[in-house]
N, C-alpha and C positions, 0 to 999 in steps of 0.2 A: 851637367845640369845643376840649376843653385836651388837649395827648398829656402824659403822665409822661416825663420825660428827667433826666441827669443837669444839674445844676446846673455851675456854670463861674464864676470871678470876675468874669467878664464880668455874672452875674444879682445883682451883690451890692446894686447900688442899686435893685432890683426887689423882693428877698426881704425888706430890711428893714422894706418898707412895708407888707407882708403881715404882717409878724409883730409889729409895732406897730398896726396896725388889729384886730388878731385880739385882742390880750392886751386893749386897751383894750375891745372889745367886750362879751369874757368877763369881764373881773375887776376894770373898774369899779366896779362895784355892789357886788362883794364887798370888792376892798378898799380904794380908791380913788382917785383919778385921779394923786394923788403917787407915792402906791405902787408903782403901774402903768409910771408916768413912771421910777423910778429903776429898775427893774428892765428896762425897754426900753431904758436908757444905758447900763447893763450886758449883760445877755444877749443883745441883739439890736442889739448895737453892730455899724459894719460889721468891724471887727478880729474880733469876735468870730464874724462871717458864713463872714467870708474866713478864719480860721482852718477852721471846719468844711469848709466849700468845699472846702479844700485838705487836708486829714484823708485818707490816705491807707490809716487805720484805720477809715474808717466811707464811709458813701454818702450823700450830698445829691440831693432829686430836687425837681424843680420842675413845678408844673399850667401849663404856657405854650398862649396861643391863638395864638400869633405876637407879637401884640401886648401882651400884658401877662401876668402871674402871677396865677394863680387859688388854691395854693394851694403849701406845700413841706411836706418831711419829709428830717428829719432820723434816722439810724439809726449809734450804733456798731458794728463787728464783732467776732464774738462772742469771749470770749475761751478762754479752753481748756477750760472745762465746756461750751463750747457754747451760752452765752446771750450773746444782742445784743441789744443795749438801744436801745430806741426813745426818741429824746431828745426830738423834735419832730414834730408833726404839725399845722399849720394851714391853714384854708382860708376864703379870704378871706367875710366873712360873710353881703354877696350870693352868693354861689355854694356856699355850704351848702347840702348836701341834695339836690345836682345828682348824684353820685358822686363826683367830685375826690377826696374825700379816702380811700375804696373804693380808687379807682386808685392812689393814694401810695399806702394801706397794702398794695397787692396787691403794689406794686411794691418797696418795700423788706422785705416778707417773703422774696421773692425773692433780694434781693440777696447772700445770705450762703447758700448751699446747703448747707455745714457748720453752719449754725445748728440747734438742737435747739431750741430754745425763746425767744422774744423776751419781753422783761418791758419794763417802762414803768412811769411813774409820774404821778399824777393829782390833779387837785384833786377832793375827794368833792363840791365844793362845784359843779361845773363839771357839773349835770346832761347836759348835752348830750354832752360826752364822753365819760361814765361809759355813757352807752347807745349810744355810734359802738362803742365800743371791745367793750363785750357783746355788742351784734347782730353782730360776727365771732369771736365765738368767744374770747372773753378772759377769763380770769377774774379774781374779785376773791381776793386771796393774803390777807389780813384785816390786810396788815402794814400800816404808817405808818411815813414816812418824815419827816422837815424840813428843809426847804431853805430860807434865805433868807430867813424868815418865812414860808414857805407848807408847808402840809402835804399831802402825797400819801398815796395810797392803791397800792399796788404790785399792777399787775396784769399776768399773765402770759398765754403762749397756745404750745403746744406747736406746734409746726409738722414 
């Protein structure tokens, strides 16, 4: 069974392998394995771990069994209109569909009690998330966003 906790640099060699088996899982197909490769040497470098980690303006939480990560999320806090932006949310691909990723988003909705409204951004292409993220209440804002060569779709959820 996984509990949601905060994360520690102590989890940084743990998280990296969650979020590099997750992107490859997801967005091989879509864009492909180089792709995927330089974008995980970048964004889910451990510098880049341990920077959030250590983010004193946002919350890292981690799905631990004791033994290993099942799933993390990543959340900034919000800034003075009262929106936090969910930067990250993955769960390792055997454990899809268990709740993990339910309990991360329960738990960094949580996190900011002065938050009015959490937004995130999405690959349209990424059906599995575009429906985690509606079956709690998220909506889709119609906006687009681009990053990095990838394109999001911006969805919100009032809390």
């Amino acid at each position: 069974m996984f509990f949601v906790r905060t994360a520690s640099v102590r989890d940084i060699d743990k998280i990296r392998p969650v979020l590099v088996e997750t992107w490859h899982d997801t967005y091989d197909g879509i864009y492909g394995v180089d792709f995927v490769n330089d974008i995980c040497e970048t964004w889910h470098s451990a510098d880049a771990i341990k920077q959030n980690v250590e983010d004193r303006n946002a919350e890292y939480v981690v799905a631990d069994d004791g033994q290993s990560l099942g799933g993390v999320a990543y959340v900034k806090a919000p800034s003075e209109d009262g929106i936090a932006y969910l930067s990250q949310i993955y769960v390792l691909p055997e454990h899809q569909r268990q709740g993990i990723g339910r309990d991360l988003l329960e738990e960094i909705e949580l996190s900011f009690p002065e938050a009015k409204l959490m937004r995130l951004g999405v690959d349209a292409r990424n059906v599995k998330a575009v429906g985690f993220y509606e079956r709690f209440g998220y909506r889709n804002t119609n906006i687009r966003l681009e990053e990095g060569g990838l394109e999001a779709l911006v969805f919100e959820k009032q809390l």
